[in-house]
C-alpha positions as CSV (number, residue, x, y, z in Angstrom):
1,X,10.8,-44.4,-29.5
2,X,11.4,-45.7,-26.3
3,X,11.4,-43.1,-24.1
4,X,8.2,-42.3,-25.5
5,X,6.9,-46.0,-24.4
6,X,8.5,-45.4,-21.2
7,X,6.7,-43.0,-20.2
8,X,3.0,-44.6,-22.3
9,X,3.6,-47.3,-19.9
10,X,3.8,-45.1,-16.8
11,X,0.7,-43.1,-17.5
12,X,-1.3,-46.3,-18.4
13,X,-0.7,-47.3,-14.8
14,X,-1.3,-44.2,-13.6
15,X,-4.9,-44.1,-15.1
16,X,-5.6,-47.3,-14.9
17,X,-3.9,-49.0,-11.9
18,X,-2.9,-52.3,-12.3
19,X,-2.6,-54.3,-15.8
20,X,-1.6,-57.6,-17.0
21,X,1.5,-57.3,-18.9
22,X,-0.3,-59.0,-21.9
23,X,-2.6,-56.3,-21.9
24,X,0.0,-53.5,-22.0
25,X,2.0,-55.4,-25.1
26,X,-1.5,-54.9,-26.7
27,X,-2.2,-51.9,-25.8
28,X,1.6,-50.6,-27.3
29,X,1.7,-53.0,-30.0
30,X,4.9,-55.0,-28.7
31,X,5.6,-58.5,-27.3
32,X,5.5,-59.1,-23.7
33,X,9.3,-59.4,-23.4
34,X,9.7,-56.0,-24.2
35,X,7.4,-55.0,-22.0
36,X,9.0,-56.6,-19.4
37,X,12.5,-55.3,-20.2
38,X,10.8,-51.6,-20.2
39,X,9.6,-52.1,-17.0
40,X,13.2,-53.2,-15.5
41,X,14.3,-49.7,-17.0
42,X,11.5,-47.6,-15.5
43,X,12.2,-49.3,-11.8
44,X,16.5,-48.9,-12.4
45,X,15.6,-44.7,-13.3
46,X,13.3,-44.7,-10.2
47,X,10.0,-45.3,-10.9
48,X,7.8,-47.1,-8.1
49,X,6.4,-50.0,-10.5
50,X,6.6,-53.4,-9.4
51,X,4.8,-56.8,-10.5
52,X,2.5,-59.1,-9.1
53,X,2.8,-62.6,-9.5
54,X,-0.4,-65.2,-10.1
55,X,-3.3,-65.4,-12.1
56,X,-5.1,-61.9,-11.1
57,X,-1.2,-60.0,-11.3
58,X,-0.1,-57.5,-13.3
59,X,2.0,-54.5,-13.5
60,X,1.8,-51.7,-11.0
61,X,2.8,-48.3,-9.4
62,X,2.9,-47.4,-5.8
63,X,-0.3,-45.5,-4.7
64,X,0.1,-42.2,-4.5
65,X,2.7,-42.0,-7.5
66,X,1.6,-39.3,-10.2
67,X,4.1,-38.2,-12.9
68,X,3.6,-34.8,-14.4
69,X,2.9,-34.0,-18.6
70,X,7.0,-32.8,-18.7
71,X,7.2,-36.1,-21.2
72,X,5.4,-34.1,-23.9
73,X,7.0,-33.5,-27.3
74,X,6.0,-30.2,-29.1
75,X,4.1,-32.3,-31.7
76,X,2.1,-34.1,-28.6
77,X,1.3,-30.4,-27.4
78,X,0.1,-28.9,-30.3
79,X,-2.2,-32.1,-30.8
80,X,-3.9,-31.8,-27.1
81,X,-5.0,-27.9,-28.2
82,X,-6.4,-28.9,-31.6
83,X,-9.9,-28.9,-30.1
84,X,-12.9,-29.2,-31.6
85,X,-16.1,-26.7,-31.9
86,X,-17.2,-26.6,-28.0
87,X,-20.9,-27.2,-29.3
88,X,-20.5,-31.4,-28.0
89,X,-19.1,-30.1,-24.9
90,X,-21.7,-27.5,-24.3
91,X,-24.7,-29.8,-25.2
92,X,-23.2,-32.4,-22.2
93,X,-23.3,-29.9,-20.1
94,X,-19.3,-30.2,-19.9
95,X,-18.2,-26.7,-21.6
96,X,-16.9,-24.7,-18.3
97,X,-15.0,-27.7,-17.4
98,X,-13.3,-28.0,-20.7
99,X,-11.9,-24.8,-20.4
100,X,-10.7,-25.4,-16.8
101,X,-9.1,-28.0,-17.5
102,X,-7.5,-26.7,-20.7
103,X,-5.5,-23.9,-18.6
104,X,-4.4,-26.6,-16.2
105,X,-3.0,-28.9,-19.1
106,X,-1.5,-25.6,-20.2
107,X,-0.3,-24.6,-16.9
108,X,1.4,-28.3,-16.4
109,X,2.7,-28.2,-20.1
110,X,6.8,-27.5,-19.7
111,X,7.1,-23.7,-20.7
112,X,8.9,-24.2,-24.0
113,X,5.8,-26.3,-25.4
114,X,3.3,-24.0,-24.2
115,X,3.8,-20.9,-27.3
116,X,3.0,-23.9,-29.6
117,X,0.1,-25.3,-27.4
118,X,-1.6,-21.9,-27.6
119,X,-0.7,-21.0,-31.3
120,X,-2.5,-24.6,-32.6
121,X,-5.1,-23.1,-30.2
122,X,-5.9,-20.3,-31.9
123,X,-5.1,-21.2,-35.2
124,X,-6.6,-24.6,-35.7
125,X,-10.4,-25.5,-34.8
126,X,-12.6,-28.5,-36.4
127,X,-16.1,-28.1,-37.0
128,X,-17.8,-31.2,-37.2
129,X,-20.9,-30.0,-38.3
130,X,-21.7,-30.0,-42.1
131,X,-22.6,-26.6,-44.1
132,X,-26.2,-25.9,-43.9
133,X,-26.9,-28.8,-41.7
134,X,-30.2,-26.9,-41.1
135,X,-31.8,-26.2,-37.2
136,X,-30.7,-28.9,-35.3
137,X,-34.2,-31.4,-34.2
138,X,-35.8,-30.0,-30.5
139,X,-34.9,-33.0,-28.6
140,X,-37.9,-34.4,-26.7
141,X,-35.4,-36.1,-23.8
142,X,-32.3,-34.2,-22.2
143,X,-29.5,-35.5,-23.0
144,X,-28.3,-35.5,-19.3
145,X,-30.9,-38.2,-18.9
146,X,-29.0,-40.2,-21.1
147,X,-25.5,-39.4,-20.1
148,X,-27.0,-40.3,-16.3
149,X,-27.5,-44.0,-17.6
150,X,-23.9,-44.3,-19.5
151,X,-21.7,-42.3,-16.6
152,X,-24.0,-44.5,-13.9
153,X,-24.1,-48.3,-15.6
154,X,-27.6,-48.5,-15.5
155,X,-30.1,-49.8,-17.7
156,X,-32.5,-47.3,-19.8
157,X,-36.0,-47.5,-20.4
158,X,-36.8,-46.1,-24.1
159,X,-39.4,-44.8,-26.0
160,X,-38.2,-43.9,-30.0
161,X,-39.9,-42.5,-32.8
162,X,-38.3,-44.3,-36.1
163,X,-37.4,-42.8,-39.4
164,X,-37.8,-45.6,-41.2
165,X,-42.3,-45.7,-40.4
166,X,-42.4,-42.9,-37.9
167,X,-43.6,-45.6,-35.2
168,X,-42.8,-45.0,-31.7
169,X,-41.6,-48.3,-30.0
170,X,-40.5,-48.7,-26.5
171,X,-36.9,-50.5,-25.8
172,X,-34.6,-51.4,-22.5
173,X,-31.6,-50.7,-23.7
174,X,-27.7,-51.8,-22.1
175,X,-25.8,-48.7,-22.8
176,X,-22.1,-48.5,-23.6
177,X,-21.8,-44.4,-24.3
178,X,-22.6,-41.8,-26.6
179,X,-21.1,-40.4,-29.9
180,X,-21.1,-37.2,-31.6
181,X,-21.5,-38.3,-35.3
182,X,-21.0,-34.6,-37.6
183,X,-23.1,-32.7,-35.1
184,X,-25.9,-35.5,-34.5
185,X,-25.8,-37.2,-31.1
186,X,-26.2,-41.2,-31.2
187,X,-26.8,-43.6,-28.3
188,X,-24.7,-46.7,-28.8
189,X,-26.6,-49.7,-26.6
190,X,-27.5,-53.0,-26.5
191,X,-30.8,-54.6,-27.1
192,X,-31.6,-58.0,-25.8
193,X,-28.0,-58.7,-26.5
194,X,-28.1,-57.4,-30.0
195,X,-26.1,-53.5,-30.9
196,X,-28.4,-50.7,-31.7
197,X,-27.9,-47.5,-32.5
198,X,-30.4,-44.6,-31.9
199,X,-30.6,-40.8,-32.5
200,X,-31.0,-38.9,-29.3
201,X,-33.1,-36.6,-31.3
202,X,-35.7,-39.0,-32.0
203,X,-36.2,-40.3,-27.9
204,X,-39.9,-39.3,-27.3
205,X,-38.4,-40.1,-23.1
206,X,-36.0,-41.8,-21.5
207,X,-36.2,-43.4,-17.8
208,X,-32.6,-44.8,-16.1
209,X,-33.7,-47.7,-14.6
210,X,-32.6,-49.0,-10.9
211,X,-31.1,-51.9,-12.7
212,X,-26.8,-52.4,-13.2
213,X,-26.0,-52.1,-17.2
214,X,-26.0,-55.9,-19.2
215,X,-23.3,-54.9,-21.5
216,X,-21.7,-57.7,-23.5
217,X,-18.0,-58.7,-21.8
218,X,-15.0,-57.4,-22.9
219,X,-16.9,-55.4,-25.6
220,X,-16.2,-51.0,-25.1
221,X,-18.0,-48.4,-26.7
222,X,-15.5,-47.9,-29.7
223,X,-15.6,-51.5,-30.1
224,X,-19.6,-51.4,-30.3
225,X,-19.5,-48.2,-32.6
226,X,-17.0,-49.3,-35.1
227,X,-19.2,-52.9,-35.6
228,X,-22.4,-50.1,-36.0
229,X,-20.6,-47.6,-38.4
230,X,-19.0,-50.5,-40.6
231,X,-22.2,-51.8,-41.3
232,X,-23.8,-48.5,-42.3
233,X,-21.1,-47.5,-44.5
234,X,-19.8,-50.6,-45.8
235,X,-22.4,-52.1,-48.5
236,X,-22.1,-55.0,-49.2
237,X,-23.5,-55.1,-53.1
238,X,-24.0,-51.4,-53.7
239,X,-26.1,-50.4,-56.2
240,X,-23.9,-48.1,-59.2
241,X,-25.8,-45.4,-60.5
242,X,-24.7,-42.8,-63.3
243,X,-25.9,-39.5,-63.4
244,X,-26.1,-36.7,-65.8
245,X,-26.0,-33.6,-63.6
246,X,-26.7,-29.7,-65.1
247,X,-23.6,-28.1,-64.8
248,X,-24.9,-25.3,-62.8
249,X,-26.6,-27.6,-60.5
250,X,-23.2,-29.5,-60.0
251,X,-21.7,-27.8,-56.7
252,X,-25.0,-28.2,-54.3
253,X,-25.4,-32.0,-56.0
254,X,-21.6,-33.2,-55.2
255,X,-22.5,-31.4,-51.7
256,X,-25.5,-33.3,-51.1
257,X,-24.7,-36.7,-52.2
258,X,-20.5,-36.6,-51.3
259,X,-21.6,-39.9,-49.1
260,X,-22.8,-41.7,-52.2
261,X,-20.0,-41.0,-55.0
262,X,-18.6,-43.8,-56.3
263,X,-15.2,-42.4,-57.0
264,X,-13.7,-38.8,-56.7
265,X,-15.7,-36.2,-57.5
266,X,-15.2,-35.0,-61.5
267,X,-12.9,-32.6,-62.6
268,X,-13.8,-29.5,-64.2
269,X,-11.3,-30.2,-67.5
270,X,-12.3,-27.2,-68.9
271,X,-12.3,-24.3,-66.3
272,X,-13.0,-20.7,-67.7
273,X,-13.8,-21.4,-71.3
274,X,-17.2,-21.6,-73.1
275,X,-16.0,-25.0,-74.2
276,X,-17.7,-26.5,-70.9
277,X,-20.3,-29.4,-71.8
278,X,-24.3,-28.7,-70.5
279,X,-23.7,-31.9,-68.1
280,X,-21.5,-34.0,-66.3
281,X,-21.2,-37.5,-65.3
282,X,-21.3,-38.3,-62.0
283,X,-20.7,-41.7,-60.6
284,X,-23.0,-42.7,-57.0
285,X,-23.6,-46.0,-55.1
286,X,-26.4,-46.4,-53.3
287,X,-27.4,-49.3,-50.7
288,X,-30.6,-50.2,-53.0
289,X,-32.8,-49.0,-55.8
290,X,-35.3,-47.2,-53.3
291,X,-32.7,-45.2,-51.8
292,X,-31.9,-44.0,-55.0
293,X,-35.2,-42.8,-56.0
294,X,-34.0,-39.6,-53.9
295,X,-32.6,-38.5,-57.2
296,X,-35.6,-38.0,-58.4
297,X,-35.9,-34.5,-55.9
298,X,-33.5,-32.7,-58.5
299,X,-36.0,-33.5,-61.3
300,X,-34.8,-32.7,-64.6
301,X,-31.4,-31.0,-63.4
302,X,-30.4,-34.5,-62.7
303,X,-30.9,-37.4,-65.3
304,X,-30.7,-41.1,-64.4
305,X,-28.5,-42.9,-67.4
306,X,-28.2,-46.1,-65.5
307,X,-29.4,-48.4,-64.5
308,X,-32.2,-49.1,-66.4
309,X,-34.4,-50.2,-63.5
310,X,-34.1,-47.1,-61.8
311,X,-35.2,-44.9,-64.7
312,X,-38.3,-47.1,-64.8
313,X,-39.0,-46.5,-61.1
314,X,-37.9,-42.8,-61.1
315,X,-40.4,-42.7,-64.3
316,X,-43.1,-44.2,-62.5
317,X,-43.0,-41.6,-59.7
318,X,-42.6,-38.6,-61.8
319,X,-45.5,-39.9,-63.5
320,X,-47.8,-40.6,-60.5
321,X,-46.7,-36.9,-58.9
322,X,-47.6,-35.9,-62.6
323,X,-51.1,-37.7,-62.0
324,X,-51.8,-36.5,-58.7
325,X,-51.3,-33.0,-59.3
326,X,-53.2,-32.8,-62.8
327,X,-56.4,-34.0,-61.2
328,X,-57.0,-30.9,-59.5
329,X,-57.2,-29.0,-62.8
330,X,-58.9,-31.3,-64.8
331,X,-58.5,-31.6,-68.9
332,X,-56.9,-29.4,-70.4
């Protein structure tokens, strides 16, 4: 465990240059002491590092000092080849350099890791894009235009169609980065000081303005993100909704509302007999009744059994459709 912090501490340095010693006892989750001690070891093997003393010190290496990857366990190999689909990397533009840099990580690894390295390669690959996503939107803006703004620290002049009333609105934005979210890319920003997010799919343009980024201090992009994606997933007072769905409608109904189930997913207790019931329970939450009324798309292979308010509302729908549609044939 050590020798494994040893050499954490000697590549943060190395990527980062100098850093407070509280903020490398953060960063490896020990006490400062410790970090100290580690530090003493790392100079007594031979390491360049040395400490500055006063209010703006830290914890340093010569310049010039570069370790190589030889510090690599098998386990820490395999995990750097796990890769995911090269679609993010393509769309930034960043796919050729992926693979150049992958064969000089490979090239650096010490030769007994590198079989390993190239099996999890070729044997593992994560596809973060869900089955029959559908075409992906035509994006109005290139993305480049908004990797310029993140990669430059500049502010961003935006014009975005909503999904919500399909307004376009126009926004200067602070941006901290970009995130791949299963296949969709999002721009995480600030907003007159407030965190937005925004679907790069829905940017009708995008301007980088000749103005320095206004992000909020001490705040990164994960930081931003998790705040954003807690408050989309987390409800606070879900709405519980049972559902009896048509067995033979089951499979594409747990596939298109996995988000919203309430619990696991049922259990077929009766596989391969005729003994199987019509329907099955399904449990869902939902952030409020409207967003439920989705359920009403499955019509009649899908029936509400609680709550009672959303039957009423998914009644009153059918039955306006119902309306709408018999006008055009008159009485019967």
């Amino acid at each position: 465990m050590r020798a494994e912090r040893l050499l954490s501490i000697m590549l943060l340095l190395q990527t980062h240059g100098q850093l407070p010693a509280g903020e490398l006892a953060d960063r490896l989750e020990v006490s400062v002491r410790t970090v100290m001690r580690d530090v003493e070891a790392l100079s007594a093997a031979g390491v360049p590092v040395y400490t500055v003393r006063g209010p703006h010190g830290g914890i340093a290496l010569l310049p010039g000092y570069r370790t190589n990857v030889t510090g690599l366990t098998t386990d820490e190999s395999r995990a750097l080849f796990v890769l995911l689909s090269d679609r993010a990397h393509t769309e930034l533009g960043l796919g050729p350099a992926l693979g150049s840099a992958l064969r000089k990580l490979m090239a650096a690894l010490p030769a007994p890791h590198r079989p390993d390295a190239d099996l999890a390669s070729r044997r593992i690959l994560i596809d973060p894009v869900r089955w029959r996503g559908g075409p992906a939107r035509s994006a109005a803006v290139d993305l480049a235009v908004l990797q310029q703004a993140v990669f430059n620290d500049r502010r961003l002049r935006l014009r975005y169609r909503h999904g919500r009333d399909n307004r376009v609105r126009s926004y200067t934005l602070d941006p901290y980065g970009l995130v791949n979210k299963a296949g969709t890319w999002y721009l995480v920003a600030d907003h007159r000081g407030e965190p937005r997010l925004f679907r790069a799919d829905r940017a009708q343009s995008a301007a980088v303005l000749d103005e320095p980024v206004r992000r909020r201090d001490g705040l990164e992009l994960a930081d931003v993100w998790d705040g954003l994606r807690r408050h989309i997933d987390d409800i606070p007072v879900p709405l519980l909704v049972t559902v009896s769905v048509r067995r033979e409608m089951l499979g594409k109904f747990l596939r298109i509302h996995q988000a919203d189930l309430a619990g696991p997913p049922p259990v077929d207790l009766l596989p391969d007999t005729e003994l199987q019931p019509e329907r099955v329970p399904v449990d869902l939450r939902f952030p409020s009744l409207r967003a439920a009324e989705v359920l009403l798309g499955f019509g009649t292979d899908a029936e509400v059994l609680a709550p009672l308010e959303l039957r009423r509302a998914l009644a009153r729908k059918a039955a306006e459709a119902a309306a709408l549609y018999a006008a055009d044939f008159g009485p019967a």
